[in-house]
C-alpha positions, 0 to 999 in steps of 0.5 A: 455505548452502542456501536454505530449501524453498519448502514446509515440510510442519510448517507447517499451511495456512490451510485445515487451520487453518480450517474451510471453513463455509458460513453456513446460507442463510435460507429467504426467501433460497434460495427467492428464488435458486430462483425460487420465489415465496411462493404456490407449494408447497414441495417438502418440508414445512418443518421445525418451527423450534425453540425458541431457546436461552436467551442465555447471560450471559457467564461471569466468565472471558469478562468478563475475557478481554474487559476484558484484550482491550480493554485491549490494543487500548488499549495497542496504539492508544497505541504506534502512536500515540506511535511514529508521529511516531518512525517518521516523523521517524527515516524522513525523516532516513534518506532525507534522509541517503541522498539527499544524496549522490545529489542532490549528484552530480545537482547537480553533474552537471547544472551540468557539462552546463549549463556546457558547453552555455552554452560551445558556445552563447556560442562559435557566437553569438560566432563568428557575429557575428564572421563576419558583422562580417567579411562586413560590413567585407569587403562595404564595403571592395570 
């Protein structure tokens, strides 16, 4: 089985998706990045502003798309919401199951290496006394 290529020519970019836009600058704010100030003249008469559009009212379609849309959010919050505590107990009890056998290993590995290391440390105590209980005896007898 060949893996896929790493670039599908049918699939469309983000930036053939989306038009580049560049948001129109206002005129305080280009003449503030030039260093121009208010007093001084401009360069090229300002252009007459133009009369703005009266605001369209939505239309009957647009009322409905958005009355569908926010239902949808609504829907959407409530699942998230209502799958939350599904996702978290379902994830705690996958990781609880997994885990156990790894913690069972590092328990009884960490006990067998506890054991030994008591086992050297009781027998160097215990043969020490020994050898200086002799070395006492030893001394008292010559």
């Amino acid at each position: 089985m060949t893996p896929p290529p790493a670039y599908d020519e049918s699939i469309p970019v983000l930036t053939e998706v989306v038009a580049e836009t560049t948001p129109p600058v206002p005129e305080a704010a280009s003449e503030a990045a030039t260093g121009l100030d208010a007093a001084a003249p401009a360069a090229t008469p300002p252009a007459p502003l133009e009369p703005a559009a009266p605001a369209a009212s939505p239309s009957a379609d647009e009322l409905e798309n958005n009355a569908w849309q926010a239902l949808e959010e609504r829907l959407v919050a409530r699942v998230l919401d209502r799958l939350q505590d599904r996702v978290e107990l379902t994830l705690e009890d996958q990781v609880r199951t997994s885990l156990a056998p790894v913690l069972d290993h590092v328990v009884t590995r960490l006990a067998a290496e506890l054991r030994d290391g008591l086992q050297q440390t009781i027998e160097q105590v215990v043969s020490r006394a020994v050898a200086q209980e002799l070395a006492h005896l030893k001394s008292r007898t010559h």
